[in-house]
N, CA, C, O and CB atoms as a CASP TS submission, in Angstrom:
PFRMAT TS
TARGET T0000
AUTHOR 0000-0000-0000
METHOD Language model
MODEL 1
PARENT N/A
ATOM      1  N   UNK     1      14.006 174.479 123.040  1.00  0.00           N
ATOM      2  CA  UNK     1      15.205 174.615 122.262  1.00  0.00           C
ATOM      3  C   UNK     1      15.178 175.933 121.513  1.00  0.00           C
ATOM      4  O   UNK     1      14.065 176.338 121.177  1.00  0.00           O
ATOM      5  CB  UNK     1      15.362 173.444 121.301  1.00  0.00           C
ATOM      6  N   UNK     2      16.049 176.530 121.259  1.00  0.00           N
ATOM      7  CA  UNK     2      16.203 177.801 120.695  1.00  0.00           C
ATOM      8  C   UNK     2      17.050 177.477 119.436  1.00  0.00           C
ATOM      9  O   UNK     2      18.091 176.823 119.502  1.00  0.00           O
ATOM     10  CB  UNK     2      16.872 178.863 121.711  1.00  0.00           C
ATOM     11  N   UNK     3      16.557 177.959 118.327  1.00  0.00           N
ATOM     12  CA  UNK     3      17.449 178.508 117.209  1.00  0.00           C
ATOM     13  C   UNK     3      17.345 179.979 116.551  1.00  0.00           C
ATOM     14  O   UNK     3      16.560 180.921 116.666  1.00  0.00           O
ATOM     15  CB  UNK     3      17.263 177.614 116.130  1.00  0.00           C
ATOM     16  N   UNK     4      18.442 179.740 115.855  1.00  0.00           N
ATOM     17  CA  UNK     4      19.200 181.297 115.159  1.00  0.00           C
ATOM     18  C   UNK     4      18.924 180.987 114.037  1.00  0.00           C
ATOM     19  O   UNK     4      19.206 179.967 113.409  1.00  0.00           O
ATOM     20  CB  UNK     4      20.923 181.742 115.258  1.00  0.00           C
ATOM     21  N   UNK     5      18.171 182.168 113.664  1.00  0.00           N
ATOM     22  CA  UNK     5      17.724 181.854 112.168  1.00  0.00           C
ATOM     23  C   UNK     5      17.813 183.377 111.262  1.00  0.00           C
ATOM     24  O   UNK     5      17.126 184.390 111.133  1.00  0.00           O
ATOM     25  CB  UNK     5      15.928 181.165 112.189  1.00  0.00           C
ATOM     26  N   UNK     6      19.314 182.743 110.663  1.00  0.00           N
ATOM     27  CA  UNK     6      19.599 184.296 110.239  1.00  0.00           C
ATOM     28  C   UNK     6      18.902 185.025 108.892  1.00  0.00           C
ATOM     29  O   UNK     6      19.120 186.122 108.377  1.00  0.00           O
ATOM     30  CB  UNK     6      21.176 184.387 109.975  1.00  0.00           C
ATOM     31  N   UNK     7      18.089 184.080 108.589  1.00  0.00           N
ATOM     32  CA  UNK     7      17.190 184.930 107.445  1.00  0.00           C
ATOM     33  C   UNK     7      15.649 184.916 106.982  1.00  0.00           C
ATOM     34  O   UNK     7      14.875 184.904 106.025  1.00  0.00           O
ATOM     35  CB  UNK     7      17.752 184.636 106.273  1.00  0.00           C
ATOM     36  N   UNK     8      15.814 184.928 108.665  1.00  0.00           N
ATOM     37  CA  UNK     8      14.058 185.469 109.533  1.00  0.00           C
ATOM     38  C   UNK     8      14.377 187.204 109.153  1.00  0.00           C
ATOM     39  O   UNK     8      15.507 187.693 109.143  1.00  0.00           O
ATOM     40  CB  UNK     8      13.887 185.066 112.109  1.00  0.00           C
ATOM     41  N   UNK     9      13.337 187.816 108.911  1.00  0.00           N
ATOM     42  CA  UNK     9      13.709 189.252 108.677  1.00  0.00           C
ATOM     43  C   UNK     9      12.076 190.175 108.841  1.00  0.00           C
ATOM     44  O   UNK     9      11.821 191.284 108.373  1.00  0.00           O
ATOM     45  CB  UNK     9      14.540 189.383 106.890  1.00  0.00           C
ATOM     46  N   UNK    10      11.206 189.311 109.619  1.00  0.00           N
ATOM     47  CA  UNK    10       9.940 190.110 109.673  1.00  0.00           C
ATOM     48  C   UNK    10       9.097 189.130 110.326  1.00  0.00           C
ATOM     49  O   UNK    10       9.414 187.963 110.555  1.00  0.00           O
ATOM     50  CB  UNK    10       9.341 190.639 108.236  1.00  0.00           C
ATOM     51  N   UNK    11       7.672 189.862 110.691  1.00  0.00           N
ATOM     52  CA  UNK    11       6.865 189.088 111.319  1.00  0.00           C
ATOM     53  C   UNK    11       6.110 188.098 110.775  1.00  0.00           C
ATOM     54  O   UNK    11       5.399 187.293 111.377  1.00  0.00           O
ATOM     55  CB  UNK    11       6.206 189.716 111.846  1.00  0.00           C
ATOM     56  N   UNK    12       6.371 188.232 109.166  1.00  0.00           N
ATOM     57  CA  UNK    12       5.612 187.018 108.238  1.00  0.00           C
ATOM     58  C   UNK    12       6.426 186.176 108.269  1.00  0.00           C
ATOM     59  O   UNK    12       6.084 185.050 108.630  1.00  0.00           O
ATOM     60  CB  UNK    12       5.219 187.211 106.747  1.00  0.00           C
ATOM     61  N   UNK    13       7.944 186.476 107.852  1.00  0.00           N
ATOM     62  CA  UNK    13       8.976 185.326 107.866  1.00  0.00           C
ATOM     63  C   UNK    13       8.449 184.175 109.309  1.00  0.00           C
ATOM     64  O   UNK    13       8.317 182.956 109.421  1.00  0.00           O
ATOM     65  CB  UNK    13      10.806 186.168 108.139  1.00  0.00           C
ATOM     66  N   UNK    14       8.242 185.546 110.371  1.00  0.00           N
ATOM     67  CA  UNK    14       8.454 184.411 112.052  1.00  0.00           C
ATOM     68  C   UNK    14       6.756 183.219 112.006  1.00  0.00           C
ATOM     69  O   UNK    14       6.453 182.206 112.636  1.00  0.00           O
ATOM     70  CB  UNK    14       8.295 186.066 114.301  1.00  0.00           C
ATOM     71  N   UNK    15       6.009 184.070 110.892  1.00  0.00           N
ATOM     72  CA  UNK    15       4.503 183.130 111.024  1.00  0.00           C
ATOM     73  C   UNK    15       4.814 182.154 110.158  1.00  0.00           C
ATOM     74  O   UNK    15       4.195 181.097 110.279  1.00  0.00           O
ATOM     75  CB  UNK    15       2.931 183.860 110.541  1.00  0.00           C
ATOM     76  N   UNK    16       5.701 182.261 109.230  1.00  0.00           N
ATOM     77  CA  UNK    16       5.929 181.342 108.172  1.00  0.00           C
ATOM     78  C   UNK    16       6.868 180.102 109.123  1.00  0.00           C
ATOM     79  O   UNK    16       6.873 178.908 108.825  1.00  0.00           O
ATOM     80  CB  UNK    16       6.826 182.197 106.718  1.00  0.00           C
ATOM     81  N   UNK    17       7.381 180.508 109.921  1.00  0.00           N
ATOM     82  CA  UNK    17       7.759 179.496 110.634  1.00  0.00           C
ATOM     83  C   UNK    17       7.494 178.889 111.803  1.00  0.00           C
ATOM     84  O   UNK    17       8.167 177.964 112.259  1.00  0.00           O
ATOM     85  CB  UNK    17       8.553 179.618 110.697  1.00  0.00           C
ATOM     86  N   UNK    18       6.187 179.543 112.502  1.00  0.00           N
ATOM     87  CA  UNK    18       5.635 178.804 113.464  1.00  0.00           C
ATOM     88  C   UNK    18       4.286 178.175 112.582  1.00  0.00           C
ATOM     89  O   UNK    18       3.523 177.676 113.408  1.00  0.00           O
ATOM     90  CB  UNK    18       5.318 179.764 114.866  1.00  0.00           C
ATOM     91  N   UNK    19       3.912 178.078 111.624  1.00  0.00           N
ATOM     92  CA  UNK    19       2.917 177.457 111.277  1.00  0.00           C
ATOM     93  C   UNK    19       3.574 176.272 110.811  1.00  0.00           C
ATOM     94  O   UNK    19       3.221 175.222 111.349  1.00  0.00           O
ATOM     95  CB  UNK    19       2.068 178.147 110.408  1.00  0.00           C
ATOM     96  N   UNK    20       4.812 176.198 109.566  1.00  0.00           N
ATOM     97  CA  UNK    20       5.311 174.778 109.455  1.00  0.00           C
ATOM     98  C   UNK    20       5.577 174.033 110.673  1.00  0.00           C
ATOM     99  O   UNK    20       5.330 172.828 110.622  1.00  0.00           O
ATOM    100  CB  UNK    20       6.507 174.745 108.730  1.00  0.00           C
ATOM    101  N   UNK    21       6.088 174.570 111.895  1.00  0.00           N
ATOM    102  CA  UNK    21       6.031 173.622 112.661  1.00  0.00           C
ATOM    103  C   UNK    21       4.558 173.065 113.828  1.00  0.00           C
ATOM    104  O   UNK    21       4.416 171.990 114.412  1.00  0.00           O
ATOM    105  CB  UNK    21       7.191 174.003 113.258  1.00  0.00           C
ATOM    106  N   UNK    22       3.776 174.138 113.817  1.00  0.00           N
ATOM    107  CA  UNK    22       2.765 173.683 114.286  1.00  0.00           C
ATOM    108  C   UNK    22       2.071 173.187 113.511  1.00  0.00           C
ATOM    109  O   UNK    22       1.061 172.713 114.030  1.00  0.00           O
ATOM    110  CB  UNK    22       2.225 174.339 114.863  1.00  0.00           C
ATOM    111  N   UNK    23       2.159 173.040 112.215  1.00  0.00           N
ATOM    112  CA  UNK    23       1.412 171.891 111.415  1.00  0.00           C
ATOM    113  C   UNK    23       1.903 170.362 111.488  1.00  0.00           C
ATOM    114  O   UNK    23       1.446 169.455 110.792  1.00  0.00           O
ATOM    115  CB  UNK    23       1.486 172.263 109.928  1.00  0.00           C
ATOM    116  N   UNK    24       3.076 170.218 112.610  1.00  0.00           N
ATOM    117  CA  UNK    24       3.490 168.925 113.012  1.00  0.00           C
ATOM    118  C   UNK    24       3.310 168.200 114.245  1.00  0.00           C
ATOM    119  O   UNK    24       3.303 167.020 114.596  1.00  0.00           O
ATOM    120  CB  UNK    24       4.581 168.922 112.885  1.00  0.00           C
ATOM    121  N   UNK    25       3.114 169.749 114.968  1.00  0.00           N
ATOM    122  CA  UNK    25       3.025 169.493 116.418  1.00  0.00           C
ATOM    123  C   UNK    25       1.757 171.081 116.765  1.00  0.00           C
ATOM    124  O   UNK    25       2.080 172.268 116.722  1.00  0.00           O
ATOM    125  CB  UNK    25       5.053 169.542 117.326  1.00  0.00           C
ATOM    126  N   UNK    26       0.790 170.684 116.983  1.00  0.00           N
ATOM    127  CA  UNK    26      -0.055 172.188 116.858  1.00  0.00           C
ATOM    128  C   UNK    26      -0.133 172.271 118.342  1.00  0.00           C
ATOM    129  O   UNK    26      -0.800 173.273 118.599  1.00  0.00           O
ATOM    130  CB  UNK    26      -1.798 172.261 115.957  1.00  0.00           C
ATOM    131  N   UNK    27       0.250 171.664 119.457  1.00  0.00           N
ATOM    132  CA  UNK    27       0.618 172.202 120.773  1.00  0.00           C
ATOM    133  C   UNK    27       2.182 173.123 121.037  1.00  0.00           C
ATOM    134  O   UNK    27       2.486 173.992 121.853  1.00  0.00           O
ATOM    135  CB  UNK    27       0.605 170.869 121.671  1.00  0.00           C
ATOM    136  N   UNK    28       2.840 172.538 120.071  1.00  0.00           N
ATOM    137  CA  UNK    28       4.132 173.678 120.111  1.00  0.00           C
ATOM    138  C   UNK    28       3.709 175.268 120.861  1.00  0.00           C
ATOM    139  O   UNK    28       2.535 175.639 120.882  1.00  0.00           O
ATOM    140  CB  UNK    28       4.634 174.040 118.251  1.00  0.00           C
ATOM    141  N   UNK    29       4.731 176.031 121.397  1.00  0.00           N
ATOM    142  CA  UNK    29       4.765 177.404 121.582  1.00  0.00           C
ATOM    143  C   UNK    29       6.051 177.854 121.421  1.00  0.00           C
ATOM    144  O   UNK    29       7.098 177.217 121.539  1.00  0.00           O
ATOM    145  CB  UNK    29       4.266 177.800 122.795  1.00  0.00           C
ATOM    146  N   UNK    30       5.866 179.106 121.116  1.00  0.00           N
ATOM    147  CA  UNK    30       7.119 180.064 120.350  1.00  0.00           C
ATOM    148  C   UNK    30       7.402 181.233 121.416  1.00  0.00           C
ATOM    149  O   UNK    30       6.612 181.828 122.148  1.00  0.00           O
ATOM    150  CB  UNK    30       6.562 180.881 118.643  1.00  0.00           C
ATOM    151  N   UNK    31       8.669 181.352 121.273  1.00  0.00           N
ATOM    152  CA  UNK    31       9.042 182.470 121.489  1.00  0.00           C
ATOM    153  C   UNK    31       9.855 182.950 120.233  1.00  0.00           C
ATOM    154  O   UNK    31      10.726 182.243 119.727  1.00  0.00           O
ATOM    155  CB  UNK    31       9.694 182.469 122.717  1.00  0.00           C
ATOM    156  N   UNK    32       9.472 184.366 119.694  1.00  0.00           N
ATOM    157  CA  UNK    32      10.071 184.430 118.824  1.00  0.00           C
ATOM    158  C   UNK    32      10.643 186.305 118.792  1.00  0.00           C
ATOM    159  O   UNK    32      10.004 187.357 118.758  1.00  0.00           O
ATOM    160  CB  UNK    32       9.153 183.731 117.714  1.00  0.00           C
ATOM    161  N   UNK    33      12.290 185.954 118.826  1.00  0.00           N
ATOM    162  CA  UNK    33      12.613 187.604 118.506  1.00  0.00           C
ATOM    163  C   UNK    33      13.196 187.959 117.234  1.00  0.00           C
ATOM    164  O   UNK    33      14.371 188.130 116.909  1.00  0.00           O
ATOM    165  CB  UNK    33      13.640 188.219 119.505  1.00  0.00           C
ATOM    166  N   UNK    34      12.246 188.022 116.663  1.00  0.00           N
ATOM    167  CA  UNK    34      12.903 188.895 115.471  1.00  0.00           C
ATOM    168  C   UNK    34      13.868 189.490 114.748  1.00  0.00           C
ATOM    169  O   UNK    34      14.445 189.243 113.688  1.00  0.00           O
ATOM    170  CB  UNK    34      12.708 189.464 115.447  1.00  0.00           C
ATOM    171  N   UNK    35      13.919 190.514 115.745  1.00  0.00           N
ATOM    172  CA  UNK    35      15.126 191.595 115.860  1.00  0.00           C
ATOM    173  C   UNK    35      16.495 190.854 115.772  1.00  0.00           C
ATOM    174  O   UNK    35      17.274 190.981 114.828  1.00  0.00           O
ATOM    175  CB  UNK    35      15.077 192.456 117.357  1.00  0.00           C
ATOM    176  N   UNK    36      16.759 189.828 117.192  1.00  0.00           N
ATOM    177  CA  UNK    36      17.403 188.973 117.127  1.00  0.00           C
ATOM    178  C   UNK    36      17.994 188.281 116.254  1.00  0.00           C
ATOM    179  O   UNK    36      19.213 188.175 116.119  1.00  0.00           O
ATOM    180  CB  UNK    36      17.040 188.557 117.527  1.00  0.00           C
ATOM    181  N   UNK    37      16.673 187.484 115.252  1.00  0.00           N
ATOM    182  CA  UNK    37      16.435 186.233 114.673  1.00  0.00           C
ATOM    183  C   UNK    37      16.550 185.419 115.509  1.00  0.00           C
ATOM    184  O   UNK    37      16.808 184.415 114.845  1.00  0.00           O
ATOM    185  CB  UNK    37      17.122 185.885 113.697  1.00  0.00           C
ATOM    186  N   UNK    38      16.539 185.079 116.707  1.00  0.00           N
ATOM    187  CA  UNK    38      15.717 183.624 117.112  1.00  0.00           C
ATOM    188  C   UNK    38      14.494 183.609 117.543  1.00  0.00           C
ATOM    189  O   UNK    38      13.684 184.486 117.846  1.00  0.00           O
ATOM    190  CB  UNK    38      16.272 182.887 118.139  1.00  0.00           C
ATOM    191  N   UNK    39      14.487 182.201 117.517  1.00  0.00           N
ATOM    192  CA  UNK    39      13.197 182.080 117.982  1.00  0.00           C
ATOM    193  C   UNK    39      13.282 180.163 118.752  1.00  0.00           C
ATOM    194  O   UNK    39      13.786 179.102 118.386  1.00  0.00           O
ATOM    195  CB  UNK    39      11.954 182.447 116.383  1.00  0.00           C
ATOM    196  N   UNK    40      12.353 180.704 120.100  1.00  0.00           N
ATOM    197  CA  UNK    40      12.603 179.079 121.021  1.00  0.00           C
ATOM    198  C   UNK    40      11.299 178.561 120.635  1.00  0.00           C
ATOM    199  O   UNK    40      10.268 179.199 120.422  1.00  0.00           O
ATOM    200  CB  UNK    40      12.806 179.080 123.062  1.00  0.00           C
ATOM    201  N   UNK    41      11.481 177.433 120.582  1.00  0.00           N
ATOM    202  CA  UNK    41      10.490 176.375 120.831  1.00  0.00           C
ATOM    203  C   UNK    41      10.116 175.239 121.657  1.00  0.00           C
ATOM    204  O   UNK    41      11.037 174.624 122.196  1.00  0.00           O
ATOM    205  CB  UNK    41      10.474 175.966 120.100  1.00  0.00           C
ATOM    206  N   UNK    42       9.212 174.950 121.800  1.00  0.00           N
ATOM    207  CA  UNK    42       8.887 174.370 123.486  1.00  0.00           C
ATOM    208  C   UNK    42       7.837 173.270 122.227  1.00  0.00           C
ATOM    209  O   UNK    42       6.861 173.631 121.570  1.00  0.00           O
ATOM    210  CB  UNK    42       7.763 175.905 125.271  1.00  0.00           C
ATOM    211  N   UNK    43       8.524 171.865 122.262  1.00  0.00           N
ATOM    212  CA  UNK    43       7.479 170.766 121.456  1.00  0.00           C
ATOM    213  C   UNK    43       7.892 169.814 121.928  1.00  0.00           C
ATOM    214  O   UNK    43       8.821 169.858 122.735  1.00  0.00           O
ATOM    215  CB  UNK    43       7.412 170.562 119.900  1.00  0.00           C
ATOM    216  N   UNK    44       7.180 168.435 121.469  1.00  0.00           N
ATOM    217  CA  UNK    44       7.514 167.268 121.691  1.00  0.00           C
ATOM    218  C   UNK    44       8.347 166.780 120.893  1.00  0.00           C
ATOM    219  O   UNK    44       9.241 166.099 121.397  1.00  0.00           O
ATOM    220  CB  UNK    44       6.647 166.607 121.777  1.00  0.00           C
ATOM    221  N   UNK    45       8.331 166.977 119.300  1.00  0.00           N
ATOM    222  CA  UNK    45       8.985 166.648 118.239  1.00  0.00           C
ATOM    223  C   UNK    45      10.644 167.162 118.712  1.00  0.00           C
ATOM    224  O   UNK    45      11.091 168.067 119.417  1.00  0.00           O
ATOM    225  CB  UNK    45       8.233 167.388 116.867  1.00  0.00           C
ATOM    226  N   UNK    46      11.418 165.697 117.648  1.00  0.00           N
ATOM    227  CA  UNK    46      12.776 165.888 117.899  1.00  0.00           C
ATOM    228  C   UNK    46      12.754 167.277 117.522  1.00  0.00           C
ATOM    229  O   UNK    46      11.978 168.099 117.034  1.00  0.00           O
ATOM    230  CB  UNK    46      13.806 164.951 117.144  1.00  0.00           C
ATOM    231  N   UNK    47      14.036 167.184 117.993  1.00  0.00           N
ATOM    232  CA  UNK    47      15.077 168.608 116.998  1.00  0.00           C
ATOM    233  C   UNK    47      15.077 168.894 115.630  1.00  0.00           C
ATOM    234  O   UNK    47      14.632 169.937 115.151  1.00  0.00           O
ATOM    235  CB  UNK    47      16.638 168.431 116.999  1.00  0.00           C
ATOM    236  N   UNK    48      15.551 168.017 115.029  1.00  0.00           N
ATOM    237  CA  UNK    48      16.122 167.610 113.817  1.00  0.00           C
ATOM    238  C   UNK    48      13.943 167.178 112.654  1.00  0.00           C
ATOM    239  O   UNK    48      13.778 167.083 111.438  1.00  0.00           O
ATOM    240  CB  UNK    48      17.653 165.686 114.419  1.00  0.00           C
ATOM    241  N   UNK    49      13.059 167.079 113.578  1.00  0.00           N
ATOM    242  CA  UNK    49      11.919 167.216 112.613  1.00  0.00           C
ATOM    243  C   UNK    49      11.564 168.718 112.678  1.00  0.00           C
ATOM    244  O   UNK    49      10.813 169.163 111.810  1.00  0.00           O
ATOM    245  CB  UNK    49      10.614 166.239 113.000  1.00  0.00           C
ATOM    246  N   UNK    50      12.018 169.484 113.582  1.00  0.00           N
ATOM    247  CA  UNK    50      11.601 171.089 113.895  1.00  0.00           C
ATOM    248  C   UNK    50      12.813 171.820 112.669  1.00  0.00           C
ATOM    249  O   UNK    50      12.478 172.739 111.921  1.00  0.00           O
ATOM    250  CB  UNK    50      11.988 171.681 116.046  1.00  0.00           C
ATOM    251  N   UNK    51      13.849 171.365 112.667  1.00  0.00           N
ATOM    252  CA  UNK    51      14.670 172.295 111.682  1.00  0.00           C
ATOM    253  C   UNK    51      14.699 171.897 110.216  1.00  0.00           C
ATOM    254  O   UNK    51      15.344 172.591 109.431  1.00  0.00           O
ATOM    255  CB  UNK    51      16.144 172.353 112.121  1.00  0.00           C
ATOM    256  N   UNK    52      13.967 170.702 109.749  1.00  0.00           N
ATOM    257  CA  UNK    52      13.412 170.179 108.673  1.00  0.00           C
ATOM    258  C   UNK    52      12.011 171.079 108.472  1.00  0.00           C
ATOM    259  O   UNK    52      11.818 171.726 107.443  1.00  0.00           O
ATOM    260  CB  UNK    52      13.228 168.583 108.888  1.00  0.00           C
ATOM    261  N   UNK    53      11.018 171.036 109.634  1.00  0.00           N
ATOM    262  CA  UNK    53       9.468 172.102 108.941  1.00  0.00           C
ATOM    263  C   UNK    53      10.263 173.190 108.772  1.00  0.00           C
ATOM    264  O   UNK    53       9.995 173.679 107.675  1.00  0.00           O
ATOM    265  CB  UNK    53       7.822 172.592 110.115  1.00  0.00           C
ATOM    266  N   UNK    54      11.421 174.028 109.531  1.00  0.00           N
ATOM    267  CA  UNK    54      11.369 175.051 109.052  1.00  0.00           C
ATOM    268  C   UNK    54      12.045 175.247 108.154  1.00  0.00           C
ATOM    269  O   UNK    54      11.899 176.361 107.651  1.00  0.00           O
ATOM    270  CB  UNK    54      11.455 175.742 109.673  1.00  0.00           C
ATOM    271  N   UNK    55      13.039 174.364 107.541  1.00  0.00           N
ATOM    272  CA  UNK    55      13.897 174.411 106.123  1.00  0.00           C
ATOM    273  C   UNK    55      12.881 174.229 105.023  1.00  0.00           C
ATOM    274  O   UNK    55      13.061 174.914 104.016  1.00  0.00           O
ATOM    275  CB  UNK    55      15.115 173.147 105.976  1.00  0.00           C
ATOM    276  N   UNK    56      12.030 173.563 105.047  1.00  0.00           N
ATOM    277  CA  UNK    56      11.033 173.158 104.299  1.00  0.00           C
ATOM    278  C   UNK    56      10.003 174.697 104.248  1.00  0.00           C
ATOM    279  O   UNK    56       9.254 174.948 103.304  1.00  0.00           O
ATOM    280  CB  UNK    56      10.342 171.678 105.039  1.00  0.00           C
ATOM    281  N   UNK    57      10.103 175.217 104.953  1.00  0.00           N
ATOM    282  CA  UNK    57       9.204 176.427 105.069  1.00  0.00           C
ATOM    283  C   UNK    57      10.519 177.799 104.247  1.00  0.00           C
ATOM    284  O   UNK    57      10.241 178.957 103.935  1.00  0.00           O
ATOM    285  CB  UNK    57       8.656 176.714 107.226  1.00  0.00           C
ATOM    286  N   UNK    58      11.790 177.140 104.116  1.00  0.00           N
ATOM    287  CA  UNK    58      12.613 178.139 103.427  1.00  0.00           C
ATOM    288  C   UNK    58      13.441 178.845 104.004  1.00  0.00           C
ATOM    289  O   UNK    58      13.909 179.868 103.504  1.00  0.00           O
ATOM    290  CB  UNK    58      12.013 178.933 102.867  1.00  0.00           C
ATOM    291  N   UNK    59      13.743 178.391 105.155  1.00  0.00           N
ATOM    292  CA  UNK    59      14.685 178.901 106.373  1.00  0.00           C
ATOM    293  C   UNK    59      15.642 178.040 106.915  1.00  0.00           C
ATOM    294  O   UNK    59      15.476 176.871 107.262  1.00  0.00           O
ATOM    295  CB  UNK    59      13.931 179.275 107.528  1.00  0.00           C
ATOM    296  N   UNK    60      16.785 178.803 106.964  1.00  0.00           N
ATOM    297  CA  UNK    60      17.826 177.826 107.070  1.00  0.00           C
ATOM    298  C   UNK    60      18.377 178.314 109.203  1.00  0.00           C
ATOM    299  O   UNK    60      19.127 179.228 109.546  1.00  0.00           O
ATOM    300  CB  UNK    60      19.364 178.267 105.366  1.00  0.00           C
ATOM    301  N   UNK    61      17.863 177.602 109.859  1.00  0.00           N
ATOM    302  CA  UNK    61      18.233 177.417 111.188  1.00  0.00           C
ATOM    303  C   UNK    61      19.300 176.747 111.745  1.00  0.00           C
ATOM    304  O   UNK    61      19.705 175.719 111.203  1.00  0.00           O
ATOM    305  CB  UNK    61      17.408 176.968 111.672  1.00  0.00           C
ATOM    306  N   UNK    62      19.876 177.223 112.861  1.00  0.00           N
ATOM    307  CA  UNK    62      21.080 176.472 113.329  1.00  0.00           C
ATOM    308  C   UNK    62      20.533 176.793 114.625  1.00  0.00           C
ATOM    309  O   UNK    62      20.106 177.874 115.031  1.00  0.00           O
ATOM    310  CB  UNK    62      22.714 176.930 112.909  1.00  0.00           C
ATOM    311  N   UNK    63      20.673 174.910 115.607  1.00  0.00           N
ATOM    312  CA  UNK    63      20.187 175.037 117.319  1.00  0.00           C
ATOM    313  C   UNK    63      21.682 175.876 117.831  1.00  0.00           C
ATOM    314  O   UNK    63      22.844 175.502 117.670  1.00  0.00           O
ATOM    315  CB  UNK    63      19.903 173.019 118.362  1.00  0.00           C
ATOM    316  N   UNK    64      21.109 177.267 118.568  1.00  0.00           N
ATOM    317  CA  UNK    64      21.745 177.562 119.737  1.00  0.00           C
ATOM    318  C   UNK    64      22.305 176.829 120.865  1.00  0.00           C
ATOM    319  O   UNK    64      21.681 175.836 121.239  1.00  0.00           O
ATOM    320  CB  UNK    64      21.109 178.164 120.159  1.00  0.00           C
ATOM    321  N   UNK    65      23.496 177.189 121.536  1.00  0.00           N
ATOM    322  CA  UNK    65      23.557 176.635 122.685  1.00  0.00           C
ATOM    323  C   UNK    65      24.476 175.034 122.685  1.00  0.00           C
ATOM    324  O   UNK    65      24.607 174.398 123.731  1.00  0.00           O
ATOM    325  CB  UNK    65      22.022 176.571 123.097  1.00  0.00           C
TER
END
């Protein structure tokens, strides 16, 4: 699943948000563009627990697509 996360703005922001969610699911993998602001994720966890770690991490995401 891919989201747009418009106030990702660096490569700490993008670690700050693959660690909240791999602290739920630590097999998760990222793709993450920056530049962009998105970033995909490939997990088992719903949707909706992936855009909670990362709101919780201080980022407000919306699923693409």
């Amino acid at each position: 699943m891919e989201f747009s996360i418009p106030d990702m703005s660096c490569g700490g922001c993008a670690n700050a948000i693959t660690r909240a969610v791999t602290s739920l699911d630590p097999a998760a993998k990222f793709d993450v563009d920056v530049l962009a602001k998105i970033v995909a994720v490939t997990s088992t966890l719903p949707t909706a627990r992936i855009i909670e770690a990362m709101e919780a991490a201080g980022f407000h995401p919306s699923l693409k697509g």
